[in-house]
C-alpha positions as CSV (number, residue, x, y, z in Angstrom):
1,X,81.8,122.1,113.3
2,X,84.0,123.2,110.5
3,X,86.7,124.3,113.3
4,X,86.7,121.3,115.1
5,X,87.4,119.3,111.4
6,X,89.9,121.7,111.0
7,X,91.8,121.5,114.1
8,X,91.1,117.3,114.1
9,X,93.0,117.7,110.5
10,X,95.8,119.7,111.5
11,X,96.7,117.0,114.4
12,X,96.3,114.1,111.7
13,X,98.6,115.8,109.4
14,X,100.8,116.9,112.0
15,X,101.0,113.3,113.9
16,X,101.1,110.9,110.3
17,X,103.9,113.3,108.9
18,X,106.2,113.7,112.1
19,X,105.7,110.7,114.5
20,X,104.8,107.4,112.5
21,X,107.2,105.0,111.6
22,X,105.1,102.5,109.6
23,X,106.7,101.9,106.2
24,X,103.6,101.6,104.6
25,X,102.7,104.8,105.1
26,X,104.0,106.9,102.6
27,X,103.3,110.2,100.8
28,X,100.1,110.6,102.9
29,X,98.3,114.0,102.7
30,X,95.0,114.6,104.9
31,X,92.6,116.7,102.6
32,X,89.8,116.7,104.7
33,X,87.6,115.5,107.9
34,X,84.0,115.1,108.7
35,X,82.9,114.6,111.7
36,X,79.7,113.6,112.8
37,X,77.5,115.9,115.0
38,X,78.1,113.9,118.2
39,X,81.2,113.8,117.8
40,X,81.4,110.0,117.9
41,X,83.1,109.3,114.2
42,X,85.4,111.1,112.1
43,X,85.6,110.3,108.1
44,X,89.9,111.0,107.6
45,X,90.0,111.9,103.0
46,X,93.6,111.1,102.6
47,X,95.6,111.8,99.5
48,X,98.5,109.3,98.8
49,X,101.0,109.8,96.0
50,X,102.1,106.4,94.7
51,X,100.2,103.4,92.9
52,X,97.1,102.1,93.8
53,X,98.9,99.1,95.4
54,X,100.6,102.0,97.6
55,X,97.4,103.9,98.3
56,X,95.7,100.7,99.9
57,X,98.7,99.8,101.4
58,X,98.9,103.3,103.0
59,X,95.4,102.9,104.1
60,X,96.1,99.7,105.4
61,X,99.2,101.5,107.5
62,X,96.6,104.5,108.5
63,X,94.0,102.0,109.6
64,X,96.4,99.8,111.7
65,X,97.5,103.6,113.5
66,X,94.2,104.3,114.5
67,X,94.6,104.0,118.5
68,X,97.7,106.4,118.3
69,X,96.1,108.8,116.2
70,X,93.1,109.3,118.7
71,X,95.1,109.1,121.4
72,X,97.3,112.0,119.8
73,X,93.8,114.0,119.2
74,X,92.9,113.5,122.4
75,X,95.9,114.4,124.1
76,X,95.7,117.4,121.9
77,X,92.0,119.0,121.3
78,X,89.8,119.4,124.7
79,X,86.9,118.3,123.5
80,X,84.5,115.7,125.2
81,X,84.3,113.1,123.3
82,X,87.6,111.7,120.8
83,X,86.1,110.4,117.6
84,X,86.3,107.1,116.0
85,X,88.5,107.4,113.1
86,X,87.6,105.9,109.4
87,X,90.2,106.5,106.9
88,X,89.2,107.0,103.1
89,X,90.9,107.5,100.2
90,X,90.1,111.0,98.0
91,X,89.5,110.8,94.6
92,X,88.3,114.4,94.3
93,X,92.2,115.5,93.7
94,X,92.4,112.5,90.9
95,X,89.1,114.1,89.4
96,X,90.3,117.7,89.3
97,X,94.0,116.5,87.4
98,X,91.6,114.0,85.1
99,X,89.6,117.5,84.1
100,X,92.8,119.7,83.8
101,X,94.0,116.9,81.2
102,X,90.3,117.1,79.2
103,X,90.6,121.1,79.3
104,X,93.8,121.0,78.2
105,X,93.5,118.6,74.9
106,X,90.0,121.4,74.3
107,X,92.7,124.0,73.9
């Protein structure tokens, strides 16, 4: 399963940075993707750089691009069934720079 994230991830990435054109979709990064065991639904962790007005925004973008984006993992992973993509923001890279700043003032 942790292949088939993987290669899901790399055509996300690949397809939000190179073919769409929706403004609100900025600074996106993919992090990561679970998918469930079926294969029915895929949970897309997204990083956006910006403010939080941006990061819904960019969801908003994401979420309005879901068709293409299956279509593009479809078209580009032979697997049997194309997942039903749910975007969510990650806070987990927000955490880790939170905790570098509390190490830091320890020092």
């Amino acid at each position: 399963m942790r292949r088939v994230n993987e290669a899901i991830r790399e055509v996300l990435a690949a397809a939000i940075a190179m073919d769409l054109k929706d403004p609100r979709i900025g600074f996106v990064t993919v992090t990561d993707v679970d998918t469930s065991p079926d294969l029915r639904a895929a949970r897309v962790f997204v990083s956006v750089l910006g403010s939080d007005q941006e990061r819904e925004s960019a969801l908003e973008g994401l979420r309005s691009s879901h068709g293409f984006l299956r279509s593009r993992i479809a078209s580009e992973m032979r697997t049997k069934r194309t997942p039903t993509l749910t975007f969510q923001y990650d806070e987990s890279i927000e955490r880790g720079a939170r905790l570098s700043e509390l190490l830091a003032e320890d020092e």
